[in-house]
C-alpha positions as a Markdown table, in Angstrom:
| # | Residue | x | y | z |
|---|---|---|---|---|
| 1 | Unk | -15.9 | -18.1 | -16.7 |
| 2 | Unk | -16.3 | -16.9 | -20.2 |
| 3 | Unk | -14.1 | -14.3 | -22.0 |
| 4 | Unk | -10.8 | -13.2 | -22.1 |
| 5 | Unk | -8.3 | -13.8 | -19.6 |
| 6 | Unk | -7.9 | -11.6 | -17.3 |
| 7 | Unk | -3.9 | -11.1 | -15.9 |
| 8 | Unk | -3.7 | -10.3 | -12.1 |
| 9 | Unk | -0.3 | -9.3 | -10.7 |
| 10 | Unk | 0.0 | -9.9 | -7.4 |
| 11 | Unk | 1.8 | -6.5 | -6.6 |
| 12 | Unk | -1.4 | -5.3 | -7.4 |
| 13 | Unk | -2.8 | -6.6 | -3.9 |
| 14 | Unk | -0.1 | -5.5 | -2.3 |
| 15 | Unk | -0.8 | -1.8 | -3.5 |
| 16 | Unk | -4.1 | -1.8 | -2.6 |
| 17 | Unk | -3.3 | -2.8 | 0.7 |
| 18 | Unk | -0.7 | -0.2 | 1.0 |
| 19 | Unk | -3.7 | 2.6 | -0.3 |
| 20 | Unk | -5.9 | 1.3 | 2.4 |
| 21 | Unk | -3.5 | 1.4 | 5.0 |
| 22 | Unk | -2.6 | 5.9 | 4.1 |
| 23 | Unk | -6.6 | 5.7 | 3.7 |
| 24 | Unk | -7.2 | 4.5 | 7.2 |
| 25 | Unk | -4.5 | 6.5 | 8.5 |
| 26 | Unk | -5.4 | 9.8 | 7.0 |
| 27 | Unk | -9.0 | 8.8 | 8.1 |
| 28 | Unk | -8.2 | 8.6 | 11.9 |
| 29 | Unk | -6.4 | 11.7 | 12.2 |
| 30 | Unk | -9.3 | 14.0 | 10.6 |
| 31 | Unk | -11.3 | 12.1 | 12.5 |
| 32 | Unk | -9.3 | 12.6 | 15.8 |
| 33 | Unk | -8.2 | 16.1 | 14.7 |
| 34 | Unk | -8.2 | 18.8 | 17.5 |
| 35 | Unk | -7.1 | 22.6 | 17.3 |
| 36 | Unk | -4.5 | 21.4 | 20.4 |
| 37 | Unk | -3.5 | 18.0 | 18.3 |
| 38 | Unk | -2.8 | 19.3 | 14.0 |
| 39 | Unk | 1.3 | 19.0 | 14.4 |
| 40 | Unk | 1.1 | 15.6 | 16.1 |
| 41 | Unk | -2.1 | 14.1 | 13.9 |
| 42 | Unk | 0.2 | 15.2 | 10.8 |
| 43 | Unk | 3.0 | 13.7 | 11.6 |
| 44 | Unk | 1.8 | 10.6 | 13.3 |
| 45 | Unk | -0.7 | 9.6 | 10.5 |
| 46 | Unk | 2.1 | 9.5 | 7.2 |
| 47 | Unk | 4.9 | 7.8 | 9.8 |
| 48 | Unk | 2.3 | 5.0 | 11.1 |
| 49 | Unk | 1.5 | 4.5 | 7.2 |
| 50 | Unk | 4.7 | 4.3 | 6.1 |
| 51 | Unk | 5.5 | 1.9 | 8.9 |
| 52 | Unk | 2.8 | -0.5 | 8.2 |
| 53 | Unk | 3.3 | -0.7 | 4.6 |
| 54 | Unk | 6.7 | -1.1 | 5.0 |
| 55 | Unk | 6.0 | -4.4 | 7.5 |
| 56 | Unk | 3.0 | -5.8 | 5.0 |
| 57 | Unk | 5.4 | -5.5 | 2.3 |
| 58 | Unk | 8.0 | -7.5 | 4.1 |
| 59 | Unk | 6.0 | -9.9 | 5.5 |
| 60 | Unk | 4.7 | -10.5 | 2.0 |
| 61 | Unk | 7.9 | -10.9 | 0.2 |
| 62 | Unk | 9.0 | -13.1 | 3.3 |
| 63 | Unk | 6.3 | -15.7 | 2.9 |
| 64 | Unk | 7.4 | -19.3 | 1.6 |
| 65 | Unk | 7.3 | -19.6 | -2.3 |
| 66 | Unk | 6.2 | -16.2 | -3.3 |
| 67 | Unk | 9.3 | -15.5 | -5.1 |
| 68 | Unk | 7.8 | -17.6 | -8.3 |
| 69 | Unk | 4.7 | -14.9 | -8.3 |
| 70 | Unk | 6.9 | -11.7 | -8.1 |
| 71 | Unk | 9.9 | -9.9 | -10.2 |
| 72 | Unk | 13.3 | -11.0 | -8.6 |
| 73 | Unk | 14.6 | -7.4 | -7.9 |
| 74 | Unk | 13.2 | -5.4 | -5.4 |
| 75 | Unk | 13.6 | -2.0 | -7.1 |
| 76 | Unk | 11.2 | -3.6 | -9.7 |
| 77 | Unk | 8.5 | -4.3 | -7.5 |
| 78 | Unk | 8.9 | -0.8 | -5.4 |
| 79 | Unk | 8.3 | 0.8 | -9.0 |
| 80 | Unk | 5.9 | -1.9 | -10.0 |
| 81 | Unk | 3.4 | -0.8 | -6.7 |
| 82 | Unk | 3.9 | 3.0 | -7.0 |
| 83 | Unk | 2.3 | 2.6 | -10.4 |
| 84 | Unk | -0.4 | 0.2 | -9.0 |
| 85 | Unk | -0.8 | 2.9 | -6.5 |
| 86 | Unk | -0.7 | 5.7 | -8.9 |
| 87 | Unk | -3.6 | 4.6 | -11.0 |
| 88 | Unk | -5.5 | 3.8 | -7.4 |
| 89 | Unk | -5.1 | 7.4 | -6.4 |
| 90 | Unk | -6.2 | 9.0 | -10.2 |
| 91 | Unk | -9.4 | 6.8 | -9.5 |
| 92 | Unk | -9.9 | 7.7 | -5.7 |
């Protein structure tokens, strides 16, 4: 590898995986969607998101020796990922 170094926060794979996860969700239920089915799809889709990043991001944080790759307080990495997911979104 030639170049400059290139600087890869591992937060950054994390929000990915979170953008992927309200992707596939939002995916499903306009795929699924049904004139009988909108309230349920709309509400189903956000909450099983929400759910399944919430469990990634635990079982992320929760794996052995991690805690040397990320910031120590958890308000900082919630803000670091929204930003990560921010700039996935303005490219999407």
């Amino acid at each position: 590898m030639t170049g400059a170094r290139v600087f890869y926060s591992p937060l950054a794979d994390i929000a990915d995986t979170n953008w992927s996860i309200r992707h596939a969700a939002a995916f499903a239920a306009a795929e699924r969607w049904t004139a009988t089915w909108p309230s349920e799809l709309t509400k189903l889709a956000p909450s099983w998101a929400a759910h399944n990043e919430r469990a990634f991001l635990v079982a992320y944080l929760a794996t052995p020796g991690n805690y040397v790759l990320l910031p120590t307080y958890r308000a900082v990495i919630r803000q670091v990922i929204a930003n990560f997911e921010a700039v996935y979104d303005a490219h999407s």
